[in-house]
C-alpha positions as CSV (number, residue, x, y, z in Angstrom):
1,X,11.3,-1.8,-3.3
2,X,8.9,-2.7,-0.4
3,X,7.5,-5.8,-1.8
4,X,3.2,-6.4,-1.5
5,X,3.1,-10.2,-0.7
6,X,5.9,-12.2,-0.3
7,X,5.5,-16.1,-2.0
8,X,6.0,-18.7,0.6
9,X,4.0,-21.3,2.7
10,X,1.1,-22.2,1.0
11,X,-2.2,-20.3,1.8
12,X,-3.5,-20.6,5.7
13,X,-6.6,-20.8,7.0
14,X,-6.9,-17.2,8.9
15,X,-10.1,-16.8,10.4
16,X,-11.7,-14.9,13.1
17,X,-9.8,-16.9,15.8
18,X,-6.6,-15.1,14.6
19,X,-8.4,-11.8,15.1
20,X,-9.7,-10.9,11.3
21,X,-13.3,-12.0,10.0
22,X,-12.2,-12.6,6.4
23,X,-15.1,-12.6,4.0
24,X,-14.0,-14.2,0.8
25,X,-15.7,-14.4,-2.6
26,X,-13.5,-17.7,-4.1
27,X,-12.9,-16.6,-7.4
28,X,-9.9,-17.0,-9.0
29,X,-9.3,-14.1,-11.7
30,X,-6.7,-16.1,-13.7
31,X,-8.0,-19.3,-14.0
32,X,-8.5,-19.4,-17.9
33,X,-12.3,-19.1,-19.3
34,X,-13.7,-18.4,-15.4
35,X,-17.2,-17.4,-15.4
36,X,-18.1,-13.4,-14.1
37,X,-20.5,-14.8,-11.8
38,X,-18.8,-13.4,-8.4
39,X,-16.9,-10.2,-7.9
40,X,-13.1,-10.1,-7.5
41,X,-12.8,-9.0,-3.8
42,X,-11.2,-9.9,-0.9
43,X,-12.3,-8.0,2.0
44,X,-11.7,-8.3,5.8
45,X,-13.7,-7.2,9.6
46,X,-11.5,-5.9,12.1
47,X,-12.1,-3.0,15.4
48,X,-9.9,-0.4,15.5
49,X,-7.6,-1.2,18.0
50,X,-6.0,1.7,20.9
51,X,-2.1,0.1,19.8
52,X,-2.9,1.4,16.2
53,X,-4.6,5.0,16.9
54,X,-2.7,8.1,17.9
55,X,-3.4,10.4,20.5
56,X,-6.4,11.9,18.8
57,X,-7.8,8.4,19.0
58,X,-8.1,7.9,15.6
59,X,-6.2,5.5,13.1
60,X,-2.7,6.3,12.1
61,X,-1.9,6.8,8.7
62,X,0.9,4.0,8.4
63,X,-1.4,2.0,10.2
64,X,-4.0,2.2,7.9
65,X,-1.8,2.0,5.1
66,X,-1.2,-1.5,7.0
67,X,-4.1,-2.8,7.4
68,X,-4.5,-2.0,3.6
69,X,-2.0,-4.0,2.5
70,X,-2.5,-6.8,5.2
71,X,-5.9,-7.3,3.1
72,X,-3.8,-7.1,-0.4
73,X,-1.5,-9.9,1.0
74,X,-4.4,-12.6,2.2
75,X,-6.1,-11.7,-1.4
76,X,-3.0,-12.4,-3.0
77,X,-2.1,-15.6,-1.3
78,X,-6.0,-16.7,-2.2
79,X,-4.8,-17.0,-5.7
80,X,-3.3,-20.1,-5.8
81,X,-2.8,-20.4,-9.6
82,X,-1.4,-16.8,-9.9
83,X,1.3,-17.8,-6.6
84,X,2.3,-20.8,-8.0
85,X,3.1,-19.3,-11.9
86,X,5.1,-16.9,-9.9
87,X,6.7,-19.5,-8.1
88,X,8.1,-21.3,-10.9
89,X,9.2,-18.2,-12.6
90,X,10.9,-17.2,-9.9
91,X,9.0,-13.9,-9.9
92,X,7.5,-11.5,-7.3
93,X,5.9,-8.3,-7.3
94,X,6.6,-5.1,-5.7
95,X,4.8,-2.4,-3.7
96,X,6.0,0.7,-6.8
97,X,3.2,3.1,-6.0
98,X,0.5,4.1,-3.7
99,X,-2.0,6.6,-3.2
100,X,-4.1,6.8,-0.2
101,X,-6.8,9.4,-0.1
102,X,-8.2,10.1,3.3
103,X,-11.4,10.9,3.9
104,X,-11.3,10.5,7.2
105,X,-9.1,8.0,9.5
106,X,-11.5,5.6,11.8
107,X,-11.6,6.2,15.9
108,X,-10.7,3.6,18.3
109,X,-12.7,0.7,18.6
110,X,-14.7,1.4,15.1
111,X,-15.6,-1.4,13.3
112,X,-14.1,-1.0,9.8
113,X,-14.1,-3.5,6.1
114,X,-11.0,-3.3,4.1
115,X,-11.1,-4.6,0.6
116,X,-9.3,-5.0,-2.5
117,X,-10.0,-5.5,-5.9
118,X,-7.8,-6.1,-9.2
119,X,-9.2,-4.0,-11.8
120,X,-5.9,-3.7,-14.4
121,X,-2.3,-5.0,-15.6
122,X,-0.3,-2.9,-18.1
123,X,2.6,-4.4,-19.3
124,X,5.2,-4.6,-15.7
125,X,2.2,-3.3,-13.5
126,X,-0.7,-5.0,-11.9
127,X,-3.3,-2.4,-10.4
128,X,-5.5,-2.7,-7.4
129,X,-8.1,-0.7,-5.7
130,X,-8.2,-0.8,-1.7
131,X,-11.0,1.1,0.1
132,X,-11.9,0.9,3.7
133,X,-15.3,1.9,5.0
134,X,-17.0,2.3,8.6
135,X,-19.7,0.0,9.3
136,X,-22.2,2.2,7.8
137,X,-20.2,1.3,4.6
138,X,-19.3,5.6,4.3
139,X,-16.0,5.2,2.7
140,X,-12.9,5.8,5.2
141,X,-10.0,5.9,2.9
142,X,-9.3,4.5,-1.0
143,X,-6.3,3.7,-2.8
144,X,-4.4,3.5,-5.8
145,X,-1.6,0.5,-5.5
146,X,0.4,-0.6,-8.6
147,X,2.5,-3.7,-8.4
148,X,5.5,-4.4,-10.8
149,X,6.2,-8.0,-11.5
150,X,10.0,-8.9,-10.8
151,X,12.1,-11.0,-12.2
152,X,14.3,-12.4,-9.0
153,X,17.0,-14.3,-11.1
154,X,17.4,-11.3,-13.7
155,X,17.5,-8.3,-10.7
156,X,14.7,-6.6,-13.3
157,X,11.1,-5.3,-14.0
158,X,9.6,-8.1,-15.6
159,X,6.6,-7.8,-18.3
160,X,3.9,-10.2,-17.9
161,X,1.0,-10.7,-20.5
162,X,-1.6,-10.7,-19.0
163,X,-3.8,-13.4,-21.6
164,X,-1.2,-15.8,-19.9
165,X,-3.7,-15.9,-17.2
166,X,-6.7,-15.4,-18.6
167,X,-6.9,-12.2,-16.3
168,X,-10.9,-10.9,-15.2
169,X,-10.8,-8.0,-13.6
170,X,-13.6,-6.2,-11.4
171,X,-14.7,-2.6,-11.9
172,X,-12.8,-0.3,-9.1
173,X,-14.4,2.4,-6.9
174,X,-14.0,5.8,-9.0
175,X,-10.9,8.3,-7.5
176,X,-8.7,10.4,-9.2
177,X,-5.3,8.8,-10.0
178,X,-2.5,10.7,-9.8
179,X,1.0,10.0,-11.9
180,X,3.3,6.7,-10.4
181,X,6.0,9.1,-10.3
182,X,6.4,11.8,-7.8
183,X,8.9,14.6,-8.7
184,X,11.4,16.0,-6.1
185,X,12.1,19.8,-6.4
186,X,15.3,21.0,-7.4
187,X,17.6,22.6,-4.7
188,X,16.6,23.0,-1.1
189,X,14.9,21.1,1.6
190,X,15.1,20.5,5.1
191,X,17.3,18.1,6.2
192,X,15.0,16.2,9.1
193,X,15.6,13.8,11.9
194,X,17.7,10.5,10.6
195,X,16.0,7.1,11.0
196,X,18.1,3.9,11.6
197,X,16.4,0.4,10.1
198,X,16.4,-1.7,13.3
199,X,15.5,-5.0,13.7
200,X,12.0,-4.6,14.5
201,X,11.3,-2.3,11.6
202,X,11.8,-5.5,9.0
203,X,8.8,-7.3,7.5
204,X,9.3,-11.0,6.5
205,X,11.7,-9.6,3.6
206,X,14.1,-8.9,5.4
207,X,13.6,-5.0,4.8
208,X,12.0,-1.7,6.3
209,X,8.5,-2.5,5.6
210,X,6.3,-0.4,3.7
211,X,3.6,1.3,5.7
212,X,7.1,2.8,7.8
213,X,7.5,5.2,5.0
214,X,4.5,6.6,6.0
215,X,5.0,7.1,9.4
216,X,8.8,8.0,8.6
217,X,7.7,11.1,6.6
218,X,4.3,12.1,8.6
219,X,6.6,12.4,11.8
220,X,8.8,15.4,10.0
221,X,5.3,17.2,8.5
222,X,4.8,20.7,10.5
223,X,2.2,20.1,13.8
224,X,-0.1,22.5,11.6
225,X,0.1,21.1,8.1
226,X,-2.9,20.2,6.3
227,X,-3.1,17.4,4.3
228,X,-5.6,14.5,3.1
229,X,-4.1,13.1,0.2
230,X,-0.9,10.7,0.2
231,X,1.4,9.6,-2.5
232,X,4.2,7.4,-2.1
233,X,6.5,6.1,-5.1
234,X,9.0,3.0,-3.5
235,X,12.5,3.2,-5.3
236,X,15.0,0.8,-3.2
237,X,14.9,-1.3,-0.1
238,X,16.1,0.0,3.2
239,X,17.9,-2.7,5.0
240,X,19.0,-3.3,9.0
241,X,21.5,-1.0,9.8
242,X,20.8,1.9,6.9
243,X,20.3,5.1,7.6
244,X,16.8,6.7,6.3
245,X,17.5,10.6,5.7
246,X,14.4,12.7,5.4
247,X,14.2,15.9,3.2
248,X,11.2,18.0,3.8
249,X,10.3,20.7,0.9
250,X,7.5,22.7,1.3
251,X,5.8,23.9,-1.7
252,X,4.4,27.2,-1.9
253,X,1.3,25.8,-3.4
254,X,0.6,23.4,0.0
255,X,2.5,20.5,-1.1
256,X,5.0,19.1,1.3
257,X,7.3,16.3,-0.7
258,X,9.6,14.2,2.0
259,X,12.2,12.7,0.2
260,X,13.7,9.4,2.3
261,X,17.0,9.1,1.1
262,X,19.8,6.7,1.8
263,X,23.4,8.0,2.6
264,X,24.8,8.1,-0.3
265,X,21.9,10.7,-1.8
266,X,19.5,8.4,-3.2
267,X,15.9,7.7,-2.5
268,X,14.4,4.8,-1.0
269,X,11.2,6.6,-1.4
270,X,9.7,10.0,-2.3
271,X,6.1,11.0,-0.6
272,X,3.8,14.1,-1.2
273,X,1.0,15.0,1.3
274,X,-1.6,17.6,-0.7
275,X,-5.0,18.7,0.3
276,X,-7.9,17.6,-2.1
277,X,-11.8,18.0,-2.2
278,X,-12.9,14.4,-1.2
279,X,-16.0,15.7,0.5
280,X,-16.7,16.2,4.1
281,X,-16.3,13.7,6.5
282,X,-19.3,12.4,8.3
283,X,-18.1,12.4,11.7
């Protein structure tokens, strides 16, 4: 499972000579009896840039996906107290679920804010809201992400309580949630083009990372397929040298489900792109 952050270095200073105007509010949700008195955000500036936008000139989907958890990963590595209780539990959390809705993907050379906030933890899960918005602040794209803690040592889901931290949370944007899980249908499918993990497809895990998935099962979509809503559900780690075999089922009510599997039949990943009323875009 594509992981969201992984624990290493301790925190850097990345500012807006590394390319990224990072507004932080320093707040630190599990520090025990912590005063309400700033919102739990971490948000980040950054220009659309022509390497990351397609050849209608606007953002790519797994490069938004990205972007989003590029801003999940600095927010995570802000809480220090959080990091180092993972640290010397030997846990980590895990990318399980994510659910982009797309109200329209930013053009080349837009100015755009990502942000994140932790609004929930039930029992293995930690939940986050990402949104991106234009520099009007008309929302671009928002999210669904839900972590599961890990327990390295034990190979297995671990539950964490969250009182243990003294957990705040901050309210999340409204959106409508869909389930974690995404079913595959029975029978059928389209067997697609094969991807191979190469070396340049790993993230600092060691694994495919995550925002491929995306770009993986967009790439088999039909040229005239509608969509605007994503779900992904992460099941196991694809590693250098696997083979990522695409099934494409249409469903008769506009749902396409790609199905990543390894080669043995199992899924690294299952995604759904659906149509939903999010409103019209503004431009």
């Amino acid at each position: 499972m594509p992981e969201i952050a992984p624990f290493g270095p301790a925190p850097l200073d990345f500012g807006a000579e590394n390319g990224y105007i990072i507004l932080q509010l320093f707040f630190n949700p599990f520090t025990p009896g912590a005063r309400r008195m700033e919102r739990i955000m971490y948000q980040m500036e950054n220009e659309v840039p022509f390497t990351r936008t397609g050849a209608d000139g606007r953002l790519k989907l797994h490069e938004a996906v990205a972007m989003m958890m590029d801003c999940c990963q600095f927010q995570e590595y802000q809480e220090q107290t959080f990091c180092r209780y993972l640290r010397e539990n030997n846990l980590a959390v895990f990318l399980f679920s994510i659910q982009p809705d797309v109200i329209r993907l930013p053009r080349f050379r837009e100015k755009v804010r990502t942000a994140v906030k932790i609004y929930g933890c039930k029992s293995i899960y930690g939940l986050r809201r990402i949104t991106m918005r234009d520099e009007s602040g008309e929302l671009c794209i928002i999210s669904n992400a839900t972590g599961a803690f890990f327990d390295v040592a034990a190979g297995r889901a671990a539950k964490i309580d969250p009182a243990v931290f003294g957990v705040v949370y901050d309210e999340a944007e409204p959106m409508e949630c869909l389930p974690r899980k995404i079913p595959v249908p029975t029978g059928g499918g389209t067997p697609m083009p094969v991807f191979t993990v190469k070396p340049s497809d790993l993230d600092g895990n060691g694994h495919l990372t995550s925002p491929l998935y995306f770009a993986i099962a967009s790439d088999v979509l039909p040229a005239d397929f509608a969509w605007n809503r994503v779900r992904a559900e992460f099941k196991k780690q694809a590693k250098p040298g696997e083979t990522v075999h695409p099934v494409l089922h249409l469903a008769p009510g506009g749902a396409a489900v790609v199905d990543l599997q390894g080669d043995d039949g199992v899924s690294f990943a299952v995604t759904e792109f659906t149509s939903a009323d999010l409103g019209s875009p503004s431009r």
